[in-house]
Every structure is written in structure tokens, then in C-alpha cells.
N, C-alpha and C positions, 0 to 999 in steps of 0.2 A: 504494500500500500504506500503509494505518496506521500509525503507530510503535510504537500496541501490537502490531499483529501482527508487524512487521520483526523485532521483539523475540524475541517467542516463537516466529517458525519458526528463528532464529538457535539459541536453548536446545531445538529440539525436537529433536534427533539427540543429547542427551545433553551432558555437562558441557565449558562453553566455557571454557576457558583462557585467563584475562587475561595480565597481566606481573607484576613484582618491586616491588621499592624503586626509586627514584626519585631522592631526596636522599642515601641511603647511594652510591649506584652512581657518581651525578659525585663527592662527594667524594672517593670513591677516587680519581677523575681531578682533584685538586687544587683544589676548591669547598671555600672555609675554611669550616670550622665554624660558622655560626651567619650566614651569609650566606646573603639571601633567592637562591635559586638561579634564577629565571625571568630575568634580567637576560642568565644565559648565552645565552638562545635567539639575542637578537643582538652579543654579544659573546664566544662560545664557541660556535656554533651546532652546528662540526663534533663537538665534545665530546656535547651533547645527541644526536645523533644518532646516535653512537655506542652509546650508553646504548637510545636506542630497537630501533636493529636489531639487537643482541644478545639482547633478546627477541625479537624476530622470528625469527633465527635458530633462538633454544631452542624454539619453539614455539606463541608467544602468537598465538591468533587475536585477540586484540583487545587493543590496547596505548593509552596513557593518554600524554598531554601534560605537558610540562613548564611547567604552568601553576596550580600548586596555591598559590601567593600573589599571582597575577596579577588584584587588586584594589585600586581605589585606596585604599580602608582599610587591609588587611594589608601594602600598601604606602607607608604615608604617611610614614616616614621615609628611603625607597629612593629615592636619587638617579635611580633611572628612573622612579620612581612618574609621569610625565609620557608617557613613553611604553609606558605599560600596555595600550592597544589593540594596537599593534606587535607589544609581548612574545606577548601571545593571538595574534595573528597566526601569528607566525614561530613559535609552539608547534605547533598544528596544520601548518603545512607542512613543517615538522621530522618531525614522527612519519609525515605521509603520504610523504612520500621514503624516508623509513626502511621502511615497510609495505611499498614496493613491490606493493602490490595484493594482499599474502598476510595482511593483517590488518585488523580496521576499527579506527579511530581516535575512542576515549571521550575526549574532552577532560574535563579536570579540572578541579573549581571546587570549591575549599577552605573554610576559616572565615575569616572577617572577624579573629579574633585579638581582636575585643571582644566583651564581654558586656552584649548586652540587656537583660537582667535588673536589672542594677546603674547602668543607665547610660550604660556608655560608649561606647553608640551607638545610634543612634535606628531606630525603623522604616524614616523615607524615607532615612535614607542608605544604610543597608544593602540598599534596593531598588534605590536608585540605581547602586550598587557590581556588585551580583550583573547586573543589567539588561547593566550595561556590559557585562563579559566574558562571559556567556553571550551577548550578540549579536555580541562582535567573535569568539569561536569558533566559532559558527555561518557567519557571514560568510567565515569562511577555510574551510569548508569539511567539519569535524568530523561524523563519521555518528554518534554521540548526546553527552550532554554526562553526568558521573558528577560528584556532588557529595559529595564523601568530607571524613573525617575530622569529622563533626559531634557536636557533645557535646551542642548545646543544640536541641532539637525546634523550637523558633521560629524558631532562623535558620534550620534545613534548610528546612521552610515557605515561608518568604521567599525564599531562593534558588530552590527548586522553583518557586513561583510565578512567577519571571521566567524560570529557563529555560523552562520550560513553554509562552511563547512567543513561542520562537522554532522551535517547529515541532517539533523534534529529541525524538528518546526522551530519557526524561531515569532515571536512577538515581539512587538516595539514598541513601547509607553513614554509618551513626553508628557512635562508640565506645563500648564496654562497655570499662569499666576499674575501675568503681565500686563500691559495695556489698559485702557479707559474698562474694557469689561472683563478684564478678566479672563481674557481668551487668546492672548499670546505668550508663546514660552520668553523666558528674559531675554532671547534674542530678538523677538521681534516675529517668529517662526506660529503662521495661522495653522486651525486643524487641516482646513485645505489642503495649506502646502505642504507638513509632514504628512497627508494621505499620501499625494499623488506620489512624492520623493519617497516614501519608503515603497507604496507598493512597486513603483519602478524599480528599486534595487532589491527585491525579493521576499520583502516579510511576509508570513503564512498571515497574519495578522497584528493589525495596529490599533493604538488607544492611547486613553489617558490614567496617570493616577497622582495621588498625594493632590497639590492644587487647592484653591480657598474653601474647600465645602461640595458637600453631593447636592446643593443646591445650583451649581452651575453647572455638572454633570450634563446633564440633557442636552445644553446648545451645543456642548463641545461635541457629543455622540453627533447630534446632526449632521456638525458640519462635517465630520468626519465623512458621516454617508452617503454625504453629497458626492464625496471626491473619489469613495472606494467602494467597492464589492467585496473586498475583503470581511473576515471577521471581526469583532470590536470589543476591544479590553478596557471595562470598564471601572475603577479603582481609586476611589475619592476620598478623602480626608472626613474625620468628623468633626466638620468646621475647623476654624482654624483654634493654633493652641493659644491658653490665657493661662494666666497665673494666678494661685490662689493660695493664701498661708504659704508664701515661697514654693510648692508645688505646680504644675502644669498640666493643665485641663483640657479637654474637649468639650462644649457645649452643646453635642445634637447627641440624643440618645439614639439607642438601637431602634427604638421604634419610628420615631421620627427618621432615621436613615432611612429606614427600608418602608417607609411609605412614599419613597421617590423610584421603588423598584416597576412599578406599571410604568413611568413617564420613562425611563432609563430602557426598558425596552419596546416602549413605542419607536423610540427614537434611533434605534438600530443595535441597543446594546446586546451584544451575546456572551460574554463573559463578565460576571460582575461580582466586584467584593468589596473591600473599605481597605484605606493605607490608614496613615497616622492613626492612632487615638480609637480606631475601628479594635473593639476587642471577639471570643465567642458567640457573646450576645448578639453583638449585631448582625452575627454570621446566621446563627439559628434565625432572627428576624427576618433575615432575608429569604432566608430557607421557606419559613414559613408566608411569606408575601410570592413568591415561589407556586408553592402548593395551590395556594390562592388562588393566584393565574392561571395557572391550570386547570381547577376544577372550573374555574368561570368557562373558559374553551368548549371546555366540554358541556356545560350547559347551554 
């Protein structure tokens, strides 16, 4: 079977449920603030794990690695930076234990944390970087690889390009955070124009995640759909974060998330789950908005 097609008979029975946050969920399990969190996989590994099969539980058919800085750029100051294949490694056999067979496993490949454009990194390193851990996630075993959190349309490019192959579907999520509404990446980069630009250089499927709120969700899907046929990854923030007694909060609950789930896939979403601040709850929320939609179908 193809990976575009693996793809699309996955999204053809209707909206596939990813998972949560990631970096909010261990912190909660005591991941200090501002620590690159992949290091856990082999020195916390049963903590990561935890974190994966709780969405499992809540209902994610398809859950995501604890491997969203596991590169040797975004890593160059991490005393593990040295064992970054490892980390990929032990990210994908982490989430596939946790799966237990009731979910597939999108391994996660993040931003490099430099900027191309300016500088302070070049093309072949960044091929060099993206190459590495899209093959050692692949190697461990990962059924596609998601490249999320992207601002700059170059680097997603660049990393699509090397995951791309290594055989595996690959997805590509940039942020909307920019602009008068909220609907350009900090470069300036419309959903338009990362539709057309990625589906031209290969992705099985494109979208967005993290961004101000699953209340802008929707326009960003649209415009998406306007530009692609592809499938659409859809992965939103529970509003943005506030502080409260020195702690950091999310302000939309699970419920309130997942009563944007009708308009999220009127609007072309076929993959959908919550970044930041999105914990279980909101997963099973969804789950259950989910089921909802379905039986109305059918009625």
C-alpha cells in the first residue's frame, strides 16, 4: 500500500482523533520548566509513557512521540545532545508500548529553534539534522512521521524533504499566530500558500497546531481546503497561556474545546486533537463530540 493511500483510507471513515499536549502533561509530572523534555525518554521513560497511554486511554487513534526537540541543532546545548538517535529511538518504543496496538504512532519532528533566514543556520545543517531523526524514527519503527510547530515554510521544506525519505507518510503543521487575524505564520506564510508549497513538494498531508486558540481553528482549516485535497491536521492550543499564583494556565476547558469539533470538521478537518494546555480530558471530549457526529449521520 502507498502512504498516500495508508493515509486517506485511515481519514476515510471520518475525523481521526490524535492526542493532547505533550510538554504541559510531563511537566505536570515534574519536567522543570524550560527543560528540553526528550532527555526523559531514557531517563524518565516510565513518566513519558504514562503521558502517552492516557491518551490512548481517552481515545486517540493516533498518538505522537516525545520527540519534538530531538535534533542535534535544537539540541546543541543538551547534555544529551550526543545521544539524540537513542532519544528518537526510545520515543517511538515508548509510545508503541503505550499504543498497545489501539493506536498508530506519528513520531514528531519539531523546529530546529534557528532561523534560516537570518543566518543562524544553514541549509546543509539543517538537512543534516532533520535526515538524522526522521531516519532514526523511522528505524524504531514509527507508522508516519508529523512535523509540527513550523513558522518558517523553508525549514518545513527541508525537513519534509528528508523525511520524505524515508518511506513513511509524512505530515506538515505550521503556526498561525501572526498578522491582523491571526492567520499568518511569523513569516508572513498564508494557509494558502503552505497548502499549495507543501502539497507540491510531497506531504501525504498538511495543517495546523499550537496557535492563539481552537477558536481560530476553522478559518485556518478552510483556507487550507481551498488550496489542497490533501488531508488536514488539525491541533490547537487551549487558548493561549496566563499566569496565575506564578503558575501557567489555559483558559478553555475540554468541553468548551470540543464543542468547536462539528465546525472543525465542516470545515475540512480530518485529523484532530489539542497542543498546549490540551490534556486527557479534552481528548475523551473530543472522543465523545466524535461519537456524537456520528450517530447524528446516521440518523
Amino acid at each position: 500500500m502507498s502512504t498516500a493511500l495508508m493515509l486517506r483510507e485511515l481519514v476515510a471513515q471520518g475525523p481521526v482523533l490524535t492526542d493532547g499536549a505533550w510538554g504541559t502533561e510531563l511537566q505536570r509530572r515534574g519536567l522543570p520548566a524550560g527543560r528540553v523534555a526528550d532527555g526523559w525518554n531514557l531517563s524518565r521513560p516510565e513518566l513519558v509513557e504514562e503521558v502517552a497511554r492516557a491518551y490512548v486511554d481517552a481515545g486517540s487513534r493516533v498518538i505522537l512521540t516525545n520527540s519534538f526537540r530531538a535534533n542535534r541543532i535544537a539540541m546543541e546545548k543538551d547534555p544529551d545532545r550526543e545521544r539524540v538517535v537513542a532519544i528518537n529511538h526510545a520515543a517511538v518504543e515508548i509510545s508503541r508500548r503505550a499504543s498497545g496496538g489501539r493506536a498508530l504512532v506519528f513520531a514528531s519532528i519539531g523546529p530546529s529553534g534557528k532561523l534560516l533566514m537570518s543566518g543562524d543556520v544553514d541549509e546543509r545543517a539543517l538537512r543534516a539534522a532533520f535526515a538524522e531523526q526522521a531516519g532514526a524514527l523511522a528505524e524504531a519503527g514509527a507508522d508516519a512521521l508529523i512535523i509540527e510547530t513550523m513558522s518558517d515554510l523553508a525549514e518545513a521544506r527541508i525537513a519534509l524533504e528528508e523525511a520524505l525519505t524515508t518511506g513513511l507518510p509524512v505530515v506538515v503543521s505550521m503556526v498561525f499566530d501572526s498578522g491582523k487575524n491571526h492567520d499568518r505564520t511569523m513569516m508572513g506564510t498564508t494557509p494558502e500558500q503552505a497548502a499549495a508549497q507543501l502539497t507540491r513538494s510531497g506531504a501525504h498531508a498538511v495543517g495546523a497546531n499550537c496557535g492563539i486558540g481552537v477558536e481560530s481553528a476553522a478559518a485556518i482549516c478552510r483556507a487550507y481546503a481551498s488550496a489542497t485535497d490533501l488531508p488536514i491536521w488539525i491541533k490547537p492550543n487551549a487558548g493561549l497561556p496566563q499566569m496565575r499564583d506564578g503558575e501557567v494556565f489555559y483558559g478553555t476547558s475540554a468541553d468548551d474545546f470540543a464543542a468547536y469539533l462539528p465546525g472543525l470538521v465542516a470545515a475540512g478537518a480530518s485529523l484532530v486533537g489539542g497542543c498546549c494546555g490540551t490534556t486527557p480530558e479534552f481528548v475523551a471530549a473530543l472522543r465523545r463530540r466524535i461519537e456524537e457526529l456520528a450517530l447524528s449521520r446516521l440518523g
